[in-house]
C-alpha positions in Angstrom: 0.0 0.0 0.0 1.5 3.3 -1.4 1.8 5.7 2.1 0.6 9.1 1.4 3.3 11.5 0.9 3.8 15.1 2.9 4.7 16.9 0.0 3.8 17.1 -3.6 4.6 19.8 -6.8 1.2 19.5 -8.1 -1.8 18.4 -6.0 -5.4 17.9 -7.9 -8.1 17.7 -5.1 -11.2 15.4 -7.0 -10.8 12.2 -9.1 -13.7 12.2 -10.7 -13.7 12.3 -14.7 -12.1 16.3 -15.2 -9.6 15.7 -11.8 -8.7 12.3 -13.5 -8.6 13.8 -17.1 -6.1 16.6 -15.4 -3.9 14.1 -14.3 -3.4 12.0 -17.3 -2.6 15.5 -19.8 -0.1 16.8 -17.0 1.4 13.4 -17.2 2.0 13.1 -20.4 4.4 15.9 -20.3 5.8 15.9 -16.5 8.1 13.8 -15.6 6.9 12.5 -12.0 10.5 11.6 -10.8 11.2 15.7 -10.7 7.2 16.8 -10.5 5.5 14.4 -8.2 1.8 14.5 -8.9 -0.8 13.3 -6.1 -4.5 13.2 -6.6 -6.8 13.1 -4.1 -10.3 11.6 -3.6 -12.6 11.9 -0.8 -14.8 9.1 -1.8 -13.5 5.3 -2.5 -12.3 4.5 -5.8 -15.6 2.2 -6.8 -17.9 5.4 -5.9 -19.7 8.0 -8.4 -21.1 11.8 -7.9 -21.5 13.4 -10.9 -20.5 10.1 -12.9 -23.0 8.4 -11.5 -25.8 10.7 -13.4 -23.9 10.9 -16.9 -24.8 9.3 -19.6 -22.0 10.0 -21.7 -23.9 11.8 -24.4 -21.5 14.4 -26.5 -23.8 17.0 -27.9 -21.4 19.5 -30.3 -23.3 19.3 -33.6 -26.8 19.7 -32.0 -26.2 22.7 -29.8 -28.8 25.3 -30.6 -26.3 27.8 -29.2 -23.6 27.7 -31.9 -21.4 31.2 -30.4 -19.4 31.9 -27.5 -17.1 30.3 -24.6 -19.5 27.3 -24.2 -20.0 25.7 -27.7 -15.9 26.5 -28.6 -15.4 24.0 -25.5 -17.7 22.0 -26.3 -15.9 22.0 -30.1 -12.6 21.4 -28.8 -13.2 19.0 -26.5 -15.2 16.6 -28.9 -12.0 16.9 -30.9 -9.8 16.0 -28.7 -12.1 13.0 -27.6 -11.3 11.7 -31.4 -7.8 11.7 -30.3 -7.8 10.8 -26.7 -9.6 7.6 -27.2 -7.1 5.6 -29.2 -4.4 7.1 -27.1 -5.8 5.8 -24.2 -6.4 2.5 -25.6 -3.2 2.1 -27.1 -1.4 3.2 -23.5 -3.8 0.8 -21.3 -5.0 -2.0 -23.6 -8.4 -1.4 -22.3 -11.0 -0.7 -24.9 -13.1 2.0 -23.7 -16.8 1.9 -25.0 -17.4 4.8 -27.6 -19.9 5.2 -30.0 -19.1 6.9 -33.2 -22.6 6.0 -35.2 -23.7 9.8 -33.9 -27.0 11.2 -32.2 -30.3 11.2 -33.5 -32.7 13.8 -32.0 -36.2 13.0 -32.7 -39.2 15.7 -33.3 -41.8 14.3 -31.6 -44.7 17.3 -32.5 -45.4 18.9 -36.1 -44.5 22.2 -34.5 -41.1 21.1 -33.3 -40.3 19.7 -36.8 -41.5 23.1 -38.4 -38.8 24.6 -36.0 -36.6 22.3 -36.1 -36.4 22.9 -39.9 -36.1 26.2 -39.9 -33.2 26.1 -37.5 -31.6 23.6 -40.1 -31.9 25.8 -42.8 -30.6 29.2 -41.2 -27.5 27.6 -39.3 -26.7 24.9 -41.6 -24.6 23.1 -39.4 -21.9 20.7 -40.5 -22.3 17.2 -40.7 -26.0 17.3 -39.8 -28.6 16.2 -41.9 -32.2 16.2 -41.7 -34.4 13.0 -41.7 -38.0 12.4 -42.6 -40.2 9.9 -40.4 -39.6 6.9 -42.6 -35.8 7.8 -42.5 -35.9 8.0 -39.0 -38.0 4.4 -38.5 -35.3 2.8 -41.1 -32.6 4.0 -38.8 -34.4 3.9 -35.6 -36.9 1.5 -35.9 -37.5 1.3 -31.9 -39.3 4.5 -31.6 -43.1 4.3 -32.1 -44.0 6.0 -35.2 -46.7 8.4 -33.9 -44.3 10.1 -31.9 -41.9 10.9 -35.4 -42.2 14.0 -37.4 -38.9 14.2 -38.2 -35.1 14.1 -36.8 -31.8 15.6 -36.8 -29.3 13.5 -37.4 -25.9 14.7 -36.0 -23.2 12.1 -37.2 -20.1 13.6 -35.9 -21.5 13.4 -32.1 -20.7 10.7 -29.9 -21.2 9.0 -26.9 -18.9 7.1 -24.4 -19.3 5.2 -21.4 -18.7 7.7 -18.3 -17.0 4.8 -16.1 -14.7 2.8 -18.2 -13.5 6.0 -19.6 -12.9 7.6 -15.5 -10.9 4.9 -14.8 -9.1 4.2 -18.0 -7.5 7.9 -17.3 -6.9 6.8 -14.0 -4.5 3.8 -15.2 -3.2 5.8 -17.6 -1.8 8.3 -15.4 -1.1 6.0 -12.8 1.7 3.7 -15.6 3.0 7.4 -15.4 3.9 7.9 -12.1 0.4 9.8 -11.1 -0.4 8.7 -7.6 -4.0 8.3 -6.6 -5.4 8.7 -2.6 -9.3 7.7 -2.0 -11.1 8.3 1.0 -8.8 11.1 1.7 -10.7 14.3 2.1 -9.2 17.6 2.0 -11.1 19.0 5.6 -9.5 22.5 4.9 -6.6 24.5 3.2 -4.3 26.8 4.7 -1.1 29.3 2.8 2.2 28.5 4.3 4.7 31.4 4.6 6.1 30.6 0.9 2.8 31.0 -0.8 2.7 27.1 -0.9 -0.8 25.4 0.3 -0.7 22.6 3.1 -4.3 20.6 2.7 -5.0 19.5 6.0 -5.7 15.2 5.8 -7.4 13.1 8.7 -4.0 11.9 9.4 -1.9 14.0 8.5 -0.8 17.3 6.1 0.5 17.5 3.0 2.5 20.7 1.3 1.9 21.6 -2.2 3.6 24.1 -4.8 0.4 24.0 -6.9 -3.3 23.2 -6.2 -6.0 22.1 -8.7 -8.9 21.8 -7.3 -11.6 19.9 -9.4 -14.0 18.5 -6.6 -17.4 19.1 -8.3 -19.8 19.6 -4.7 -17.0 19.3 -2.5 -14.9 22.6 -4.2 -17.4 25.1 -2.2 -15.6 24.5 1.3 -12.7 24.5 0.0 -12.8 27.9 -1.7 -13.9 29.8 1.2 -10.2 30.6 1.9 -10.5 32.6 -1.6 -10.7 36.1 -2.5 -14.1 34.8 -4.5 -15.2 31.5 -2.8 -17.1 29.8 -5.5 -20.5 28.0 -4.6 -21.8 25.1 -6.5 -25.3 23.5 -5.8 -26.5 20.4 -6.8 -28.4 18.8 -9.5 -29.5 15.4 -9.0 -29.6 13.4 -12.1 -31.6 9.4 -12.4 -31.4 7.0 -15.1 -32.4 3.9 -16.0 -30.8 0.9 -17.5 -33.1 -1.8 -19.3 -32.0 -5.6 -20.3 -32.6 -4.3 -24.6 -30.9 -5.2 -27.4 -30.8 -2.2 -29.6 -28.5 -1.9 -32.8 -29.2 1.9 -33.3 -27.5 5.4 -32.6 -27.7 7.1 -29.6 -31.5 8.5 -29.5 -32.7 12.1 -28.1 -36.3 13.3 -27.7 -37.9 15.5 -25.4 -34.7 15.7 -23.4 -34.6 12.5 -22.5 -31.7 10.5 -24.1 -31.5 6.7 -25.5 -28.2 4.8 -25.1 -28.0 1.7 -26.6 -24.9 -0.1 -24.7 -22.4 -3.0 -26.8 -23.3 -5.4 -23.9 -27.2 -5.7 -24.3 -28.4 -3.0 -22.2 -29.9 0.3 -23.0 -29.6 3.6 -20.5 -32.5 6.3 -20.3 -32.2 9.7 -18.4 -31.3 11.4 -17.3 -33.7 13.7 -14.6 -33.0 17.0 -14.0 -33.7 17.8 -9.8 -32.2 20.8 -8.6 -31.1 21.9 -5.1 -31.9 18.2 -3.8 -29.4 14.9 -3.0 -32.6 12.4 -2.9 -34.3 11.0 -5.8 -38.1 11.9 -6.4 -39.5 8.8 -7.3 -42.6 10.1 -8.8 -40.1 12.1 -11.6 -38.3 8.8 -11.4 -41.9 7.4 -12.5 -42.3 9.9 -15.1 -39.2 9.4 -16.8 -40.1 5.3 -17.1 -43.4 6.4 -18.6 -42.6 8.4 -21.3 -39.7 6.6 -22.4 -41.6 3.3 -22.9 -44.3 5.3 -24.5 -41.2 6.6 -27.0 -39.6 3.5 -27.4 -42.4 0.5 -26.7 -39.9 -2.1 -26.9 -38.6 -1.0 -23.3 -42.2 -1.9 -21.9 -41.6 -5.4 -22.0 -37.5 -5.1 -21.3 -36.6 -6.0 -17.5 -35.5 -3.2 -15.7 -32.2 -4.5 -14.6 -31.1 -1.1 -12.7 -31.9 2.5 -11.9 -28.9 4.9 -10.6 -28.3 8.7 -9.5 -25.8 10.6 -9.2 -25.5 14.7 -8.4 -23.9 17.0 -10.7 -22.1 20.6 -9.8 -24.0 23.6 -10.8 -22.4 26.8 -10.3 -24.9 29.2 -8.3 -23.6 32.4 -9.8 -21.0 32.0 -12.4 -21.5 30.2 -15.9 -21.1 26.6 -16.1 -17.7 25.7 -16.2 -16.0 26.9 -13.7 -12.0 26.8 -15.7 -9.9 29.4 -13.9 -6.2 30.3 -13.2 -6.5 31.7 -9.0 -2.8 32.8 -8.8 0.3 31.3 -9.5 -0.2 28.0 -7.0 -4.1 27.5 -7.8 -6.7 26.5 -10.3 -10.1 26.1 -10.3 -11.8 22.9 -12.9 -15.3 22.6 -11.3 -19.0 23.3 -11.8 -19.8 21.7 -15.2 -23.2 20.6 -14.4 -24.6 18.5 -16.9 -21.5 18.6 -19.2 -18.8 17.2 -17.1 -18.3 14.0 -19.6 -18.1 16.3 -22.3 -15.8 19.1 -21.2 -13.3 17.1 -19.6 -10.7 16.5 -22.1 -10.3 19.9 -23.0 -10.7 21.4 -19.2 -7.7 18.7 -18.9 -6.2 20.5 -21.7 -6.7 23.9 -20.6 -5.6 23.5 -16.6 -2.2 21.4 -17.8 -1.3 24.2 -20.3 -1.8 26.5 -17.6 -0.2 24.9 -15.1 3.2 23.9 -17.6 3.2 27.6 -18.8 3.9 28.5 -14.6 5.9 25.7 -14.1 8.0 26.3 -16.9 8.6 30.2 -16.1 9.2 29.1 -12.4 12.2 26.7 -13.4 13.4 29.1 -15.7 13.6 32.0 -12.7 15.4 29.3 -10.4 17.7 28.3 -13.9 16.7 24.9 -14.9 14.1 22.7 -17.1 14.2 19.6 -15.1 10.2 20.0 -14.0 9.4 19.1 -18.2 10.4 16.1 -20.0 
């Protein structure tokens, strides 16, 4: 068993999907021997938060809102999910499930088709293509055709499995000399004389040089020793998972997503509760109801599970929360429902951050050994 160390160069509180994703880009260009890089995790390794509630479902292509900071994240970071994925694979030898057949998102009204349409026509966005109903049942022949007036079919989208990809980055980082700490919460932080941050441990204290912290609902406390504490609330999210065979693309329609999974089972979800950390079960009920009414084949499919997990909503900031603090700090938190999405270029965007200082703080003391 690895003993927790007293001191680290770069500490990333939260190994959930972006803390994990951090890890595995700083990795790749630190060398651990000189830039020892600790992550810690207040919950054990087997448990979920805002994993728990993803679905996995990367909407670029289908965004309605095509300008500013959100959709060129959204942009890069499907990108760099085309990339990510084989290098992952290729590092671990662990296939990581990833669906590349796109998203289809189903007009279920006349109105919404008429809309839908019109949207089509003024954006013309790439690589998505309009379907009639009989296109749609050919594709999609799941969905009840009286609900059909028409789709969007997005092919360049994608969906991967929220788990298998979390811990896949976790390996990754770790065959690079990324330590990992669970059940290890951070109970408070505290500036040392140098401008350094000790993160005070149940048993013990440990000194960093650089702090990320990426701990979705657990980031609040911590950022209370901040000029600008951030607050994030919760968002509980449930989904279901059904015992279905379904050799389709990822389905969308009235917000409520369709995963068909390579190992027989099919996801739906997921809810949207806010400011609560217990499942409604008449919602839950809803949700059930409409998606067998949508897809009738999940009537008679056993319900083999239904899961929730709570997602981090910033309470007066933008969702994501991507900031540089000062010089030791950074802030990857708050993504609400787009944590799976944003995470590879969040990754991308704290590492380069984080290099760029490290790189100008070796050069100050007269050395490069902190890069490889």
């Amino acid at each position: 068993m690895t003993v927790l160390p007293t001191n680290a160069t770069v500490t990333i509180v939260g190994a959930g999907v972006v803390g994990s994703a951090i890890a595995y880009e700083l990795s790749r260009v630190l060398d651990a021997a000189e830039t020892p890089i600790v992550v810690l995790e207040a919950q054990r390794e087997e448990d979920w938060q805002a994993s728990g509630a993803a679905l996995g479902v990367l909407i670029v292509h289908l965004s309605r809102r095509r300008r500013g900071r959100n959709f060129q994240l959204r942009r890069a970071s499907l990108a760099r999910y085309e990339t990510l994925i084989p290098e992952l694979e290729e590092q671990t030898g662990v296939k990581i499930p990833y669906q590349r057949r796109g998203i289809i998102e189903i007009c279920t009204t006349e109105a919404e088709a008429i809309a839908t349409q019109a949207w089509l026509q003024e954006q013309t966005p790439q690589g998505v293509q309009w379907l009639s109903p009989k296109e749609v049942q050919d594709q999609c022949p799941l969905v009840d055709m009286h609900h059909i007036h028409g789709a969007l079919w997005a092919t360049g989208d994608r969906q991967v499995t929220p788990k298998p990809l979390t811990q896949t980055l976790r390996q990754a980082a770790c065959q690079r000399g990324v330590e990992f700490f669970y059940q290890n919460p951070v109970r408070q932080l505290q500036r040392s004389p140098q401008g350094k941050w000790i993160l005070h441990l149940d048993q013990t204290l440990l000194e960093t040089e650089y702090l990320i912290l990426a701990a979705g609902l657990g980031t609040t406390p911590l950022t209370q020793v901040l000029d600008r504490p951030v607050t994030v609330e919760p968002v509980l999210g449930q989904a279901l998972e059904f015992a279905c065979e379904a050799n389709t693309p990822v389905m969308t329609a009235e917000g409520i997503h369709f995963v068909p999974l390579p190992w027989g089972r099919v996801w739906v979800g997921a809810t949207v509760e806010f400011n609560t950390l217990t499942g409604n079960s008449q919602i839950l009920d809803q949700l059930y109801k409409r998606a067998t009414e949508l897809w009738p084949v999940l009537k008679t499919a056993p319900l083999t599970q239904q899961w929730q997990g709570v997602r981090p909503r910033p309470s007066d900031r933008p969702a994501p929360i991507i900031e540089k603090i000062d010089n030791h700090t950074w802030l990857a938190t708050g993504h609400y429902r787009n944590g799976i999405l944003l995470a590879p270029v969040t990754a991308q965007k704290i590492a380069q951050s984080v290099i760029t200082t490290l790189t100008e703080g070796d050069r100050s003391r007269g050395g490069t050994a902190l890069i490889k």
